[in-house]
C-alpha positions as CSV (number, residue, x, y, z in Angstrom):
1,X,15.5,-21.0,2.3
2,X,12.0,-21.0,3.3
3,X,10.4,-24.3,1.6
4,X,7.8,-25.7,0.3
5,X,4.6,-23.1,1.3
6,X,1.4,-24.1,0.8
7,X,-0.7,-22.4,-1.4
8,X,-2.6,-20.4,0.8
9,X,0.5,-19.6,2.3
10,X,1.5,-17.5,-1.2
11,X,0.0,-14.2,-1.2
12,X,1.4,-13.7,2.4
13,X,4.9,-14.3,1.2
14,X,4.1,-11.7,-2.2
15,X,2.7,-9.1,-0.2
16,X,5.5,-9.2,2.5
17,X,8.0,-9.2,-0.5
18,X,9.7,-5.6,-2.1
19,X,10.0,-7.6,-5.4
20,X,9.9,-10.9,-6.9
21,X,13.1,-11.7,-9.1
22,X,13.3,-14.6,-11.5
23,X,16.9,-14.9,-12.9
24,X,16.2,-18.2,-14.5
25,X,16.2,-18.9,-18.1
26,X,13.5,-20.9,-18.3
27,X,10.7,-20.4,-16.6
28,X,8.0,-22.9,-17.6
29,X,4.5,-21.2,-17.7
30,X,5.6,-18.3,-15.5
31,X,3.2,-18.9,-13.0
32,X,5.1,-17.5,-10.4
33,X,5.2,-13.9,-12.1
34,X,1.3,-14.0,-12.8
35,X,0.8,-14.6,-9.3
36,X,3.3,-11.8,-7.9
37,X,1.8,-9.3,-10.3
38,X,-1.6,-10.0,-9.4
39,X,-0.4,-9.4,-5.6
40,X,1.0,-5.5,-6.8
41,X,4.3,-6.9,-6.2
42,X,7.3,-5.6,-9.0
43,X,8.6,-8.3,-10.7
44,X,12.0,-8.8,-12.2
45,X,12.6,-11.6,-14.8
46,X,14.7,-12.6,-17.8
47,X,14.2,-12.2,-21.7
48,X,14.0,-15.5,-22.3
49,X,11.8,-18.5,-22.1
50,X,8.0,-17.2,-21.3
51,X,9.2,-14.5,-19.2
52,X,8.8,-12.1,-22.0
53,X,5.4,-13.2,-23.0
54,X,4.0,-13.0,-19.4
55,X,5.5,-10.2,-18.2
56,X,5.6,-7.8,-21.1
57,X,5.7,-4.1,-20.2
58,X,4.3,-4.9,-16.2
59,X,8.3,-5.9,-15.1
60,X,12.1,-5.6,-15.8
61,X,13.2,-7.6,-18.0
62,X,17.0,-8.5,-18.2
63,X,18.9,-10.4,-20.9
64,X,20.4,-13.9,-20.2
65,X,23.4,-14.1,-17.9
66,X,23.3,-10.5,-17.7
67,X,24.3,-10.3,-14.1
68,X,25.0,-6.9,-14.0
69,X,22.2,-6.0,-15.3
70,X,20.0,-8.3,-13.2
71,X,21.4,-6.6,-9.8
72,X,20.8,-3.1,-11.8
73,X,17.4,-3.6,-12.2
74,X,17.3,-5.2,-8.5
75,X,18.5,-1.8,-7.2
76,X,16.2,0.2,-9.7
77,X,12.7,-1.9,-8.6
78,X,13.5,-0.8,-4.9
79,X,15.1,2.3,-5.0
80,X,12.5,3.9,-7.7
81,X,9.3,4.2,-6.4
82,X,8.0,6.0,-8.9
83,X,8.8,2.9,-11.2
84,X,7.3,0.7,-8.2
85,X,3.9,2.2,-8.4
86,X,4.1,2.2,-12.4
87,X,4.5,-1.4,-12.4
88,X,2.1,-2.3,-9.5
89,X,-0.6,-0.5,-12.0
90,X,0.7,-2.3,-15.3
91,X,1.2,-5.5,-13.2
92,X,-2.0,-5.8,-11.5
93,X,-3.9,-5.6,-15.0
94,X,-1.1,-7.7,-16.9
95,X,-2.3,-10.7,-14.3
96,X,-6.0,-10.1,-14.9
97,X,-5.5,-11.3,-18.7
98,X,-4.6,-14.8,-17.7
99,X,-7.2,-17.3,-16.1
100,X,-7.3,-21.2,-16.0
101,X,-10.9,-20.8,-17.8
102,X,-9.2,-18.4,-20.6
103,X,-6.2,-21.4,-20.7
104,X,-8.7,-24.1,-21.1
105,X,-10.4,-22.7,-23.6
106,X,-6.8,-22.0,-25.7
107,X,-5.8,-25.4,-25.0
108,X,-9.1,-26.7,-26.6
109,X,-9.0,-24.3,-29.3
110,X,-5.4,-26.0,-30.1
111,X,-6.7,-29.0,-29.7
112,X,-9.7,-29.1,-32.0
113,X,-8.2,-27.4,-34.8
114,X,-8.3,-29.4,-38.3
C-alpha cells in the first residue's frame, strides 16, 4: 500500500505501472482510467458503473464479480503485447476526448436547459 500521492506524484506511478486494473463496481467519474490512458498505460476495468462509458474500446472490460475473468484479462494485458500497443494507441486518443473545459461546458449545457 503506497498512500496518498500527490498529484504530481501520478504520472510517475502510471508510467512505472504494466497496467492499471479497476475491479470495482462503481467507479464514480472514472478519473483514474482517463488519467492511466492518457499516460499509454493498458487499463483493465469493469462493465459496470462509468467504466464502460470512459473506457470504451481503449481497455478490458470484465463483467461484475467476474473473477476469473478479471485475472484472465490481467494475464492477457501483460502477456500480449500486441494487445498492449493496440490499447496504448486507442487509450491515448480515448483520454484526449475528455477535458475539465469540455465537462464544464456539459455541466452548463445541463444546467441551462428549459
Amino acid at each position: 500500500m503506497i498512500g496518498h500521492l500527490s498529484r504530481d506524484d501520478l504520472p510517475l506511478l502510471y508510467n512505472g505501472a504494466d497496467l492499471l486494473v479497476q475491479p470495482g463496481l462503481y467507479e464514480g467519474f472514472g478519473l483514474p482510467s482517463i488519467e492511466a490512458m492518457a499516460c499509454g498505460l493498458t487499463v483493465v476495468g469493469m462493465k459496470a458503473g462509468a467504466s464502460p462509458e470512459i473506457i470504451g474500446d481503449a481497455g478490458i472490460l470484465v463483467a461484475p464479480n467476474d473473477i476469473s475473468g478479471l485475472v484472465q484479462a490481467m494475464e492477457r494485458a501483460i502477456k500480449d503485447s500486441n494487445l498492449r500497443m493496440t490499447l496504448k494507441a486507442r487509450g491515448l486518443l480515448r483520454a484526449r476526448q475528455f477535458s475539465w473545459d469540455k465537462c464544464a461546458q456539459e455541466t452548463i449545457s445541463c444546467l441551462t436547459k428549459q
